[in-house]
C-alpha positions as CSV (number, residue, x, y, z in Angstrom):
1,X,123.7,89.0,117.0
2,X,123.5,88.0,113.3
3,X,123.8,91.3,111.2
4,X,120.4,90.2,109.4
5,X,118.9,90.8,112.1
6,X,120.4,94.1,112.9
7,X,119.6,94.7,109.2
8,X,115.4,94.0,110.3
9,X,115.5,96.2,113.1
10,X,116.9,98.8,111.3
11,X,114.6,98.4,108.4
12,X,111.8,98.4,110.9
13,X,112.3,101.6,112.6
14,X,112.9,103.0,109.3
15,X,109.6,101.7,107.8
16,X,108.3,103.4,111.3
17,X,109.4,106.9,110.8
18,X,108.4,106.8,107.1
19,X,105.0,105.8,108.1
20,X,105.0,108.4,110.4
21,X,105.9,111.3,107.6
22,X,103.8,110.3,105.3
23,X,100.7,110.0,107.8
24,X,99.8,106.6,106.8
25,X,97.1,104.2,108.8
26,X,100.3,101.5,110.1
27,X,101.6,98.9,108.3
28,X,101.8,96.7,111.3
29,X,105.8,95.1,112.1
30,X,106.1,93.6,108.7
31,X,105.1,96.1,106.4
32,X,107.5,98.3,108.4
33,X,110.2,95.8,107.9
34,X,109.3,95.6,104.0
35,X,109.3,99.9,103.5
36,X,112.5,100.4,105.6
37,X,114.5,97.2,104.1
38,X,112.9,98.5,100.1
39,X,113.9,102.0,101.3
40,X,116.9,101.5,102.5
41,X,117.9,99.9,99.4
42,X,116.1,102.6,97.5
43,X,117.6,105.2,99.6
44,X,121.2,103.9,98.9
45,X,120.9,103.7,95.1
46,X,119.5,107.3,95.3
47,X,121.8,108.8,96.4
48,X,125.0,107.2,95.0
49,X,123.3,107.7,91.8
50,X,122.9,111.1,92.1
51,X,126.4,111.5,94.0
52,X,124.6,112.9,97.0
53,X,126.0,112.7,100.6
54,X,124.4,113.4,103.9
55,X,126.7,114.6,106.7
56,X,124.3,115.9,109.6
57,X,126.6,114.5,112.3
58,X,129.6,112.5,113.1
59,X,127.7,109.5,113.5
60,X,127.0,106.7,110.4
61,X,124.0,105.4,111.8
62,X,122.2,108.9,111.8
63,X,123.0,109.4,108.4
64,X,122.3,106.4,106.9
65,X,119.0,106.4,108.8
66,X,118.3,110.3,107.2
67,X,119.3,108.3,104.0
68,X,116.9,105.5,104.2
69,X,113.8,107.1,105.5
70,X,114.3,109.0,102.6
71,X,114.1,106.5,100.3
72,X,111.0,104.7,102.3
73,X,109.3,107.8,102.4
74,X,109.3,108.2,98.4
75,X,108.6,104.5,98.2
76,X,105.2,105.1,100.2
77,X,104.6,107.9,98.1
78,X,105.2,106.0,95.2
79,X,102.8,103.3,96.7
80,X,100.1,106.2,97.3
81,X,100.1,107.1,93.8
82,X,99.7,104.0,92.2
83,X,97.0,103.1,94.7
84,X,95.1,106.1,93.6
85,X,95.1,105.1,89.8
């Protein structure tokens, strides 16, 4: 499988979970995609930014995953705020 693709799936499940958290009305399979690929990204720069590691298990995937809902969740809050204004 290319790893674009992985990189969609992932971003979709993390768009998913962030959606979730933050209580929101569904974004539908694209909108996920958008949130977890922007919050993965977001997510990343956080945290090396701020020289902040996660290490909740052994495994990469769970803690990048901790990492990016992280940064989708603030990007939908982010999102709510403006779309309050």
């Amino acid at each position: 499988m290319p790893e674009w693709l992985y990189f969609v799936l992932f971003g979709s499940v993390v768009g998913w979970i962030a959606n979730l958290i933050m209580g929101g009305r569904g974004l539908g399979l694209i909108g996920n995609v958008v949130v977890g690929v922007l919050g993965v990204l977001i997510g990343d720069w956080l945290f090396r930014t701020f020289n902040f590691s996660i290490s909740i298990t052994d495994s990469a995937l769970i803690n990048n995953l901790v990492q990016a809902v992280a940064g989708a969740v603030l990007l939908l809050f982010v999102i709510g705020l403006v779309r309050r204004r």
